[in-house]
C-alpha positions in Angstrom: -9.5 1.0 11.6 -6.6 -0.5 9.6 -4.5 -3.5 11.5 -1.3 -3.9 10.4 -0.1 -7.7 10.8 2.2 -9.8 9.0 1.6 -12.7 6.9 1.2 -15.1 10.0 -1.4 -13.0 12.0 1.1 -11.5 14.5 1.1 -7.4 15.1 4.2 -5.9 13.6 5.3 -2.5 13.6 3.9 -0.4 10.7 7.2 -0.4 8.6 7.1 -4.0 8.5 3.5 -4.2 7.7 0.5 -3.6 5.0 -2.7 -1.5 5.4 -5.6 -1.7 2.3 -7.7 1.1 2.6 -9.2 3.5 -0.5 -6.6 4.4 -2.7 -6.2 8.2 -1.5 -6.6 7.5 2.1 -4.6 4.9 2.5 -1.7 5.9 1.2 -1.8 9.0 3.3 -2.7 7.1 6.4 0.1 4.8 5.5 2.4 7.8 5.1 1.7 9.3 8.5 2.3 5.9 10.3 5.6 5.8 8.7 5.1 2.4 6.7 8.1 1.2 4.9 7.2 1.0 1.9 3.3 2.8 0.4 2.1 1.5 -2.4 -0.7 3.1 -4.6 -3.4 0.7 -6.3 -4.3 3.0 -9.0 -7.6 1.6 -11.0 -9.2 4.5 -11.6 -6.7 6.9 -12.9 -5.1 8.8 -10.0 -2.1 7.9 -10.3 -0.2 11.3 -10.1 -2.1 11.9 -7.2 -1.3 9.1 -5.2 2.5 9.8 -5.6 2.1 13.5 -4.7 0.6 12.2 -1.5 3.3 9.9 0.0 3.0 6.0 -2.7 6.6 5.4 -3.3 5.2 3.4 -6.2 1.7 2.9 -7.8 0.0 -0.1 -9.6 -3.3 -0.6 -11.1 -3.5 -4.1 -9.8 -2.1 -5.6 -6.8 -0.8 -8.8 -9.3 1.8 -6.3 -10.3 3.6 -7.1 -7.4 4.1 -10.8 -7.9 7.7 -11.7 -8.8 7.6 -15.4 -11.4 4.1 -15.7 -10.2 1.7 -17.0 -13.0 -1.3 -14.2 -13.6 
């Protein structure tokens, strides 16, 4: 079962949350409940596939997503 919470710990509806789940079926859970925004982790070449099944965007690594963060 995937909660959906914000960064605080409250419940939030699923446009305004996160699920992590494997790559495939997470994005096409996260497509069916209408998340704002899916993103694909793509680490092991599936890339295509993720975006043919609902990832607005995919990444190999979550640290992608850091904006002026030090990696």
């Amino acid at each position: 079962m995937t909660h959906v919470r914000e960064a605080t710990g409250g419940t939030r509806a699923s446009s305004e949350g996160a699920a992590a789940r494997p790559p495939l079926a997470g994005v096409t859970a996260a497509r069916a409940g209408e998340f704002g925004c899916v993103i694909g982790v793509d680490r092991v070449g599936i890339g295509d596939e993720l975006l043919a099944n609902g990832a607005d965007i995919v990444v190999s690594d979550l640290g992608e997503l850091l904006v002026g963060a030090e990696r």
